[in-house]
C-alpha positions in Angstrom: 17.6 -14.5 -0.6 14.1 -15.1 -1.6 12.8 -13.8 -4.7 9.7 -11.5 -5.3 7.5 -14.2 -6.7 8.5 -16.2 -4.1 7.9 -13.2 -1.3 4.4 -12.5 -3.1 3.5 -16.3 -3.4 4.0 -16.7 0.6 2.0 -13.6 1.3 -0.9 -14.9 -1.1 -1.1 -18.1 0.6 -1.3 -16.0 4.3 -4.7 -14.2 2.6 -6.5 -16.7 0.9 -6.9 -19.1 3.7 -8.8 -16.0 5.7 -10.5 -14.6 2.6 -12.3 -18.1 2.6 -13.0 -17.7 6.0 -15.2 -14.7 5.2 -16.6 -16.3 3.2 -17.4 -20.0 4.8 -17.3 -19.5 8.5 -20.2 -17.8 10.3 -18.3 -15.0 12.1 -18.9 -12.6 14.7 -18.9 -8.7 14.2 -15.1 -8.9 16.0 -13.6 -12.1 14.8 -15.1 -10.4 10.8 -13.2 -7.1 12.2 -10.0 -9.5 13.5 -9.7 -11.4 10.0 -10.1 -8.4 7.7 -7.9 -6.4 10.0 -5.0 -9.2 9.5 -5.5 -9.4 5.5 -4.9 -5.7 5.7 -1.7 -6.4 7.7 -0.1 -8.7 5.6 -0.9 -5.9 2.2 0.8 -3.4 4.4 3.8 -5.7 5.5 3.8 -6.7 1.4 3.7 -3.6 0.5 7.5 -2.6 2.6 8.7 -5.4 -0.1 7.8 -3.4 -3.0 9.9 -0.7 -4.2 8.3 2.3 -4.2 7.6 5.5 -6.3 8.2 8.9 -5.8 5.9 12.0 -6.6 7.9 14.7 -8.9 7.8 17.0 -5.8 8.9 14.5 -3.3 11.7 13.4 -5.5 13.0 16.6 -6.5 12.6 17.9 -2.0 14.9 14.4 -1.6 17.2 15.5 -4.2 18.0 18.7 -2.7 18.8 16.7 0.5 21.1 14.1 -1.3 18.0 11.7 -0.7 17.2 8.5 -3.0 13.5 7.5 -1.8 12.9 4.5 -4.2 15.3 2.7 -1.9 13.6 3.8 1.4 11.0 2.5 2.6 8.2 3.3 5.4 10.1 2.1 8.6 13.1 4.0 7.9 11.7 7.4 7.2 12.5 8.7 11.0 16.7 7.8 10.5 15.5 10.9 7.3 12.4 12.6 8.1 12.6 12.8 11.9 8.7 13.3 12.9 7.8 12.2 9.4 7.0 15.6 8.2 7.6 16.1 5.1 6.9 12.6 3.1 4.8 10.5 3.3 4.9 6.9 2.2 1.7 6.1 0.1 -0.5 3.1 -0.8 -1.7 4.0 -4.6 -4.0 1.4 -4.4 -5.6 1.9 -0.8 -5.2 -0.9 1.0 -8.9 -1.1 1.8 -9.5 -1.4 -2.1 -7.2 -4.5 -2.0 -8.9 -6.5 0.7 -12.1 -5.6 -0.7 -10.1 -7.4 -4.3 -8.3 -9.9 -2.2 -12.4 -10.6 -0.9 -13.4 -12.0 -4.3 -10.6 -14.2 -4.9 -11.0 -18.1 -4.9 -7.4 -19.1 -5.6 -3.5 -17.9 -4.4 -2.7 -17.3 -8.0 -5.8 -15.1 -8.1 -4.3 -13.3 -5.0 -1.0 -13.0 -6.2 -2.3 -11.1 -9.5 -3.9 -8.4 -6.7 -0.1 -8.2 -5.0 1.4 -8.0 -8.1 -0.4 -5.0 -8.8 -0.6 -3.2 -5.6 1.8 0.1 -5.7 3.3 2.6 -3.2 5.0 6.3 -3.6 6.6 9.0 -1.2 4.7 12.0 -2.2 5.2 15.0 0.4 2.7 15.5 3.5 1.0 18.8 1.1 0.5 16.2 -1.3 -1.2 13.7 0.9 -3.2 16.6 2.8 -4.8 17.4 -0.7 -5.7 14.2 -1.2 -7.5 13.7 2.2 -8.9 17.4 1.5 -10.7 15.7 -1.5 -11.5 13.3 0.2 -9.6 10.3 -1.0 -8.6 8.5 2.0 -9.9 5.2 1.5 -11.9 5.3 -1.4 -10.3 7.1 -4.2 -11.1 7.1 -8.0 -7.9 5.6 -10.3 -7.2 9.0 -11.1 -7.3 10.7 -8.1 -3.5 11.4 -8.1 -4.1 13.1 -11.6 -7.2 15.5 -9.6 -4.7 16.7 -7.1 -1.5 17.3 -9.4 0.3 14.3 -8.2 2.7 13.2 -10.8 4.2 10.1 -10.1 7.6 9.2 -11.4 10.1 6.6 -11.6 
């Protein structure tokens, strides 16, 4: 089986080549939209690699249940939260404030340093709805989980 490095080196080298395109090809609004939209693919689909965190409130709600999130991940949350309503699987890190990283990158390695970082959580649909009541959808401060009461653990 592959390793992580070697799962976080082949996703690198899927971003870089289109973070250059940005920058070097004269692109339309659509074909910008297309490439940006596909570097924010491949964070998500490197992102299901990682394991995850858990909020204290979403771990203690799995516990009761008999539930170990940090081994679940995003695309098996309907087999134990039919509907998906009562975690939700989190990008710490929005994945719009990684492409807009990944953007300023001029190497793989430098890439890979941005994967390497990147970090998910289940935290519970209350805590996410505070979050977006705040306003931290896509643009959130580095302490945004610490402004809603969102301990993260594990």
């Amino acid at each position: 089986m592959a390793t992580n490095d070697e799962m976080t080196a082949v996703f690198a080298a899927s971003v870089l080549p289109k973070v250059i395109a940005l920058r070097e090809l004269e692109l339309g609004k659509k074909q910008l939209q297309r490439i940006v939209e596909s570097i924010g693919q491949d964070i998500r689909k490197y992102t299901d690699l990682i394991p995850p965190e858990t909020s204290r409130k979403a771990k203690g709600m799995a516990a009761a249940i008999g539930l170990d999130l940090r081994s679940k991940g995003w695309h098996e949350q309907p087999r134990f939260d039919p509907g998906r309503r009562t975690f939700h699987f989190e990008h710490v890190i929005t994945v719009k404030d990684a492409i807009h990283q990944c953007r300023e990158c001029n190497s793989t390695s430098d890439v890979v340093d941005i994967l390497r970082r990147l970090r998910v959580a289940w935290i519970l649909k209350s805590e996410n709805d505070e979050l977006t009541r705040r306003g931290f959808v896509e643009d959130r401060p580095p302490n945004a989980y610490e402004l809603v009461g969102i301990e993260l653990v594990d």
